[in-house]
C-alpha positions as CSV (number, residue, x, y, z in Angstrom):
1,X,-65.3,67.0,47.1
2,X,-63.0,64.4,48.7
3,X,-66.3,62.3,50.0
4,X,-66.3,61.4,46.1
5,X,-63.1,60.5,46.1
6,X,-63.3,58.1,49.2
7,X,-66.4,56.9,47.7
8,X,-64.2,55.0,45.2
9,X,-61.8,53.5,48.0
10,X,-64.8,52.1,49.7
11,X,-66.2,50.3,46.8
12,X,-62.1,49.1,46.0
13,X,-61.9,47.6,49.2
14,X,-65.0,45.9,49.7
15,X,-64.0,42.7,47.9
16,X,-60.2,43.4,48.6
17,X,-57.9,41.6,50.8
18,X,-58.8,43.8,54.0
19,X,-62.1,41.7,54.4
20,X,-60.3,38.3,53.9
21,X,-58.5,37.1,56.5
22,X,-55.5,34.5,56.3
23,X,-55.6,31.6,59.2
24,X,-52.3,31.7,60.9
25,X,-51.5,29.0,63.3
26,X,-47.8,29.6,63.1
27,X,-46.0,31.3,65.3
28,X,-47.0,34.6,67.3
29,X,-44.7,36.9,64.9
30,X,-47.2,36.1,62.1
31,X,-50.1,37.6,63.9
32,X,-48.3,41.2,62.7
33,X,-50.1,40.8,59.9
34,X,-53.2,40.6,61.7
35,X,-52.5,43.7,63.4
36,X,-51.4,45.6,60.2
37,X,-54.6,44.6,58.7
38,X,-56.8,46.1,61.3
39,X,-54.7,49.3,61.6
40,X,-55.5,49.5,57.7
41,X,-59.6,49.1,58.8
42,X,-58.8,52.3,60.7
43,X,-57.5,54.0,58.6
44,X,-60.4,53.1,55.8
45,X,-63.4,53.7,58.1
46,X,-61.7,57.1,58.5
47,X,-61.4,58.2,54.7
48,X,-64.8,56.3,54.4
49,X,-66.4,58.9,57.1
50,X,-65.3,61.9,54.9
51,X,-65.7,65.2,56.0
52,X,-67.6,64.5,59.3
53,X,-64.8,62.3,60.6
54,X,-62.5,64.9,62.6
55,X,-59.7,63.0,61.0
56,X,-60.4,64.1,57.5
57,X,-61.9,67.8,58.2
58,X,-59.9,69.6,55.5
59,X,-58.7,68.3,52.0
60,X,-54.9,68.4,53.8
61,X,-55.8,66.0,57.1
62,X,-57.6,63.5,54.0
63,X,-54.3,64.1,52.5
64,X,-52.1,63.1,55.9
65,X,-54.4,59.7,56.2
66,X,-53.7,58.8,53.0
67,X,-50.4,59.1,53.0
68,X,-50.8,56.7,56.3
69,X,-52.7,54.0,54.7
70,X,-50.4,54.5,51.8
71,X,-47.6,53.6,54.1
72,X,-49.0,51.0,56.2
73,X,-50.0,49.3,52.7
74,X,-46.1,49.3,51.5
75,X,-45.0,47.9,55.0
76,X,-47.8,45.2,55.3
77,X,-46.9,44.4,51.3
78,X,-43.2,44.1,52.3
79,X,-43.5,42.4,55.7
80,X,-46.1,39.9,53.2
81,X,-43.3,39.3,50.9
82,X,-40.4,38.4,53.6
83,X,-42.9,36.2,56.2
84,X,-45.2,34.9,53.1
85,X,-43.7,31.0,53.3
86,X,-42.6,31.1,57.4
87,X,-46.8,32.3,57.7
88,X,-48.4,30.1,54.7
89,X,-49.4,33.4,53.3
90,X,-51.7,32.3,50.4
91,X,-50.4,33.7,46.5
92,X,-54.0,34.7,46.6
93,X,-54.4,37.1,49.5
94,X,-51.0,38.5,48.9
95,X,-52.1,39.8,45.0
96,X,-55.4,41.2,46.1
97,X,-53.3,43.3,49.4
98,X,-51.1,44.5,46.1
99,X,-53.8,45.1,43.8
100,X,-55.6,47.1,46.5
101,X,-52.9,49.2,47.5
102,X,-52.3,50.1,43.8
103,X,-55.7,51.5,44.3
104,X,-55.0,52.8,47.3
105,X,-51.9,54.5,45.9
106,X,-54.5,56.1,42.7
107,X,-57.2,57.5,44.8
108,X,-54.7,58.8,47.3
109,X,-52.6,60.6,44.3
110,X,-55.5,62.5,43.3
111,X,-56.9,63.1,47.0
112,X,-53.3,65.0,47.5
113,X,-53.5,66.6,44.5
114,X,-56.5,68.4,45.0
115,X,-53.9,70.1,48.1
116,X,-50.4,70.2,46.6
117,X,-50.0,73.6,44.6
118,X,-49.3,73.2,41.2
119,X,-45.9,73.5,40.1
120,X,-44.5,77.2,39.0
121,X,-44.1,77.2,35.1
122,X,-41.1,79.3,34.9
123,X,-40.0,80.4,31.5
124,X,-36.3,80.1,30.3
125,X,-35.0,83.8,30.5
126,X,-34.0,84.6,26.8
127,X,-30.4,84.9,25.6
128,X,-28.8,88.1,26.7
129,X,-27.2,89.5,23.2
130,X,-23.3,90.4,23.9
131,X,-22.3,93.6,22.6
C-alpha cells in the first residue's frame, strides 16, 4: 500500500530540483548544498524501492524515512535561503526545491498517517445534577 504512495514522489521529483544541479564555483562552503542534494537522492531511491528496500519494510520505517527527507528538505530550504546570494543560488532552483518539498511534506503526511493511530474521540461527560 505505501509502494502507491511512493509512486507519487517519484513521478514529483522527476522534473524537480533534485535532478537540476546549480554550478557553484564559489567557495567550498557552497558545495553543502551539493551534499544535501545527494543525501536527499538517498533518501528518494529508498522510498522509491518500497517494500523490498530494508529501509522501508513496514509502513513505520517508510514513516521514519520520510520524516528524514522531510527534514533534510527544511534544512537544505533554509541553508538555500541564508547562502542563496553568497552561492548565486538561481530564484529558479530554489522555488522548484520548495515546491518539491511541499510535495514531499503531502505524500509524507499521508505515508504517516496510514501508522499514527487515530485520535480517541472522547465524549464530554454530562453535567452531574446537584441535589
Amino acid at each position: 500500500m505505501l509502494s502507491a504512495i511512493s509512486r507519487p514522489l517519484a513521478a514529483a521529483l522527476a522534473g524537480s530540483a533534485l535532478h537540476g544541479t546549480v554550478a557553484l564555483a564559489q567557495p567550498a562552503e557552497c558545495g553543502k548544498l551539493q551534499e544535501m542534494i545527494e543525501e536527499r537522492r538517498a533518501f528518494v531511491a529508498a522510498v522509491n524501492a518500497g517494500p523490498k528496500s530494508a529501509i522501508t519494510k513496514t509502513p513505520e520505517a517508510t514513516c521514519t524515512l520520510f520524516g528524514d527527507l522531510q527534514r533534510n528538505g527544511a534544512i537544505a530550504i533554509a541553508w538555500i535561503e541564508t547562502h542563496r546570494a553568497w552561492c548565486a543560488i538561481p530564484d529558479a532552483f530554489a522555488e522548484r526545491f520548495e515546491a518539491d518539498q511541499m510535495k514531499t511534506l503531502a505524500i509524507g503526511d499521508r505515508a504517516c498517517g496510514l501508522v499514527r493511530p487515530a485520535p480517541l474521540q472522547i465524549d464530554p461527560l454530562p453535567a452531574h445534577p446537584r441535589g
